[in-house]
N, C-alpha and C positions, 0 to 999 in steps of 0.2 A: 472628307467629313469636316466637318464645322459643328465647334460647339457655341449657343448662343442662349441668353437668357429671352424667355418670351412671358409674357404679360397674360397670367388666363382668369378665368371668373372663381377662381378659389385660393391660386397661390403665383407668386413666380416662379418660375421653373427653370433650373438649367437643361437644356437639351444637347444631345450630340445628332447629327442630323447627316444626311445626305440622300442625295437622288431625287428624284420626280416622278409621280403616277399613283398608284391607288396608295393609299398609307399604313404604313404596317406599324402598329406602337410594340415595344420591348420593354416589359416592365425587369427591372430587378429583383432580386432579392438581399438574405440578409448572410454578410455583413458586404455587400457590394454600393456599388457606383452603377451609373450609365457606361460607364469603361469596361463592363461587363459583357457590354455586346460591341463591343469595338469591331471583332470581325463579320458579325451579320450586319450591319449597319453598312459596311462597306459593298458586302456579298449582295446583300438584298436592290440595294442601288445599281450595280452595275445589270442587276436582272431587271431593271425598268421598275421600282417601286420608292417610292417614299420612305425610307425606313429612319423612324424618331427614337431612339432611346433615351427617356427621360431620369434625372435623377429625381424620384421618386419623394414624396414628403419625407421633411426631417433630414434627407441623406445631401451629402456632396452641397451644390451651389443651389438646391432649392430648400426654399423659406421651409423652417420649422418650427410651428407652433408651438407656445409653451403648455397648452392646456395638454396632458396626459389626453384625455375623452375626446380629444381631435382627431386621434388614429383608428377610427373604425374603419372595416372594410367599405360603409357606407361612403366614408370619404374619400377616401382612396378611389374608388370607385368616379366619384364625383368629379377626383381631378385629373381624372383619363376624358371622362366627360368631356369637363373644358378645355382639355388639353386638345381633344379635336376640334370642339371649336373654334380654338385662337389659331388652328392649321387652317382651317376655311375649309374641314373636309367633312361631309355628311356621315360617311363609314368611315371607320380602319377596321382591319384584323390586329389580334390584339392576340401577342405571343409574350412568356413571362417564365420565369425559374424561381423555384424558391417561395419566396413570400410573394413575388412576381407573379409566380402558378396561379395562387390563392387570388388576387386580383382578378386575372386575367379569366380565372373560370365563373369569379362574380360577376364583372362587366358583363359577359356574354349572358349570364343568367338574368341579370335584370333590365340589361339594353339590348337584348335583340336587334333594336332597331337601327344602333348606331355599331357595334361590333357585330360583324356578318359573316367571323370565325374565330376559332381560337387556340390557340396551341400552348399546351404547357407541359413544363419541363419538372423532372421531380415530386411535383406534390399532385395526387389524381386529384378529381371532384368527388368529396365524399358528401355522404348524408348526414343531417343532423341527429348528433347524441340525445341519445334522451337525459343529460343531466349538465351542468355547465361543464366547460376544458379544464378548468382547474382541479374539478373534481375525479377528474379519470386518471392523470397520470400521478408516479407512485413516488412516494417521501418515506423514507425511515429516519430514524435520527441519526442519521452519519451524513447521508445522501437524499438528493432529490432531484427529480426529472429538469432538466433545464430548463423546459418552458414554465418551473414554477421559482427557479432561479433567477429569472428573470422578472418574477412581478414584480421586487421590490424596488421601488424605485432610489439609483445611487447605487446599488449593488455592484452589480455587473459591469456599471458603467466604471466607478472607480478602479476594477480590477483589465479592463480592459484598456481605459486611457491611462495609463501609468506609460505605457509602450505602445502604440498602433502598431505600429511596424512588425512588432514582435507579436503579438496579439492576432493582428490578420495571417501572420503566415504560419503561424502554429492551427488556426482554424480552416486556412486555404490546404494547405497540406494533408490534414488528418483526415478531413471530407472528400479528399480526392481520390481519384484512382490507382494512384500514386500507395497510398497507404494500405494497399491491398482487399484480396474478400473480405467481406463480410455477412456472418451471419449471427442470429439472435444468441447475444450470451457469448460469443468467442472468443472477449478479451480484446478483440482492437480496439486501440483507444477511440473515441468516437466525442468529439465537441460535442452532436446533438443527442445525449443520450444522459445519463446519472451523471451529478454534478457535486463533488465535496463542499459539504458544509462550512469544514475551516476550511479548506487551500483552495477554494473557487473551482471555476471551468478549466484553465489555460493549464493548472499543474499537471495534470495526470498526460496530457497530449506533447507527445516527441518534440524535439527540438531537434525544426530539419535540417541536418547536416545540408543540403542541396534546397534549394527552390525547386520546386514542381517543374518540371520540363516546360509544360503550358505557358508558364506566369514569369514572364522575363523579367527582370531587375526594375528596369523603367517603368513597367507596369504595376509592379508591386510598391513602389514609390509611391506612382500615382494615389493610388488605394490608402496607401498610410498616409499623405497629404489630405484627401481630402478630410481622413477621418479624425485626424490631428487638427482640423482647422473645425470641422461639425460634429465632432465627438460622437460618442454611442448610441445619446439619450433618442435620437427619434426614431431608428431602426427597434430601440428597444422597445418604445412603446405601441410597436406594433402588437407586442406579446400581451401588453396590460391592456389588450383589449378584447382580447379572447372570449370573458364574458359577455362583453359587452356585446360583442358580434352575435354571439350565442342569442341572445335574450332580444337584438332586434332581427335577426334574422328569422324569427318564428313570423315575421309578413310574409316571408317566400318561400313557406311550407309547400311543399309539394309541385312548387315549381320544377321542370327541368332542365336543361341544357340544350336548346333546340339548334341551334346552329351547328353548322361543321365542324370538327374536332378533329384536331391533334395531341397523341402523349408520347413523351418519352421518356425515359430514364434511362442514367446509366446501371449496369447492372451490379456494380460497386459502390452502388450510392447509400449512403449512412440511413436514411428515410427507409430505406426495404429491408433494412434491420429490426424495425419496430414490429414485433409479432403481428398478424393480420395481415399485414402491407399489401402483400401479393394477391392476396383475398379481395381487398378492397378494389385494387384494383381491376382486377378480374372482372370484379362484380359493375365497375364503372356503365357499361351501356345502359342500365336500369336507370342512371341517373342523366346517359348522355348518350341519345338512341341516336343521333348521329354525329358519333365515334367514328371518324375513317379509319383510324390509325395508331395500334398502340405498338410500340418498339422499346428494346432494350437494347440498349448500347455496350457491347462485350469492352471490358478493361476501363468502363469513364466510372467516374463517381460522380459527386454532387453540384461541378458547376462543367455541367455538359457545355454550356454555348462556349466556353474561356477553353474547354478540358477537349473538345474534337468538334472545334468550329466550323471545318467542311465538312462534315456527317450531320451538323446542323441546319447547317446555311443549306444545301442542299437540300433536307427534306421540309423546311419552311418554302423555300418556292416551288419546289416541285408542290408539297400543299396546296399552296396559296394558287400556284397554275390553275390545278383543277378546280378550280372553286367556279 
């Protein structure tokens, strides 16, 4: 592997890169790096494929905008775009986790042309709400949903960069499988769910006596470097744009998901705590009729590709094979 900065038509980009052949992109999610897919990037190459994991706008060594309204999905979107561009490659397949997911299920819905499948980890392709994100999840006056913890901008960030280090591994920890079942209501601490008013996110979440078996010392270094050096603000404003997504995304009313599809989830994963979830996803081929493959992953939680990277990497190219 090689990490190298490349030159595209929307931002520069830090890449970690390896292999040659058809191109496989690996978006991230939040609070990650391109170091996220450190073992598929490896896997994928020695199976004969190009596999790029970029660090994503805002995060790690790629440029981040100061405009808040730069982080739609639209862009995002746009810098997967260029990102195969500045590769020289007409297609990739386009696999992601997390906020990663959400990318990866946009691209293929509005680039057919240029993503030719797609696989995601943790968050299905749902349908659009009929009222904006901010409006659906719940606030009382003690608590409120984290994704509304997060619009304000400074918030979260201050509470977060006081410590990365401490900060990532209380939320790599609590979202992992590591942190045991979960179901709606049962008490496990959960970073993505009800968030205190005065003591923040980080309070109520364990302080893990052990690092996560997964996430070695040198790796979790990495993660608190980069995010010690690019701070919270651009991952965060992925969140402050949720309306915004909502309100342009009524162009692509009733579009579907027509290419090849991959999902997976661990079945520990903090996301299928949210009432519905399992619903939702069920209901997925209505919105993505070709579905090959939905799987749950016994004992992973939330960052599958880091959490059981050979249960991964293997059913990415076994995917990718059949395509």
């Amino acid at each position: 592997m090689q990490s190298r900065m490349i030159e595209t038509a929307t931002l520069k980009m830090r890449i970690l890169e390896a292999g040659e052949g058809p191109l496989v992109l690996l978006c991230h999610g939040f609070p990650e790096t391109s170091h996220a897919w450190r073992h598929q990037v490896s896997a994928l190459a020695a199976a004969g494929f190009h596999a790029v994991a970029p660090d994503m706008r805002g995060y790690g060594g790629t440029e981040s905008p100061e405009d808040t309204g730069a982080y739609t999905v639209f862009d995002l979107v746009a810098d997967m775009v260029a990102l195969t561009d500045a590769l020289g490659a007409e297609q990739a397949v386009i696999a992601g986790n997390d906020w990663g997911a959400t990318v990866a299920w946009q691209a293929s819905l509005m680039r057919p042309d240029r993503f030719r499948a797609v696989a995601a980890l943790g968050v299905p392709m749902m349908g659009q709400p009929p009222v904006p994100p901010t409006k659906i999840f719940p606030a009382t006056p003690d608590q409120l949903f984290y994704l509304l913890y997060f619009q304000e901008p400074g918030v979260a960030e201050a509470e977060f960069e006081r410590d990365p280090a401490r900060t990532l591994g209380k939320i790599y920890h609590a979202a992992s499988g590591e942190a045991g079942p979960r179901l709606a209501g049962d008490g496990t601490p959960n970073p993505f769910g009800m968030v205190s008013r005065a003591a923040g996110l980080l309070a109520d979440l364990p302080e893990a006596e052990n690092r996560p078996a997964w996430l070695p010392q040198a790796d979790l270094d990495m993660f608190a470097e980069a995010f010690t050096a690019a701070g919270f603000r651009g991952g965060l404003n992925y969140y402050r744009n949720l309306d915004r997504n909502w309100e342009l995304q009524k162009a692509l009313a009733g579009l579907k998901v027509q290419v090849p599809a991959l999902f997976m989830a661990g079945e520990r994963d903090t996301g299928l705590a949210i009432p519905g979830m399992r619903d939702i996803i069920a209901a997925m081929p209505q919105l993505v009729p070709n579905l090959r493959r939905s799987e749950f992953v016994p004992d992973a939680g939330h960052w599958l590709p880091q959490e059981r990277p050979e249960t991964v990497s293997e059913a990415l190219i076994g995917f990718i094979g059949s395509l």
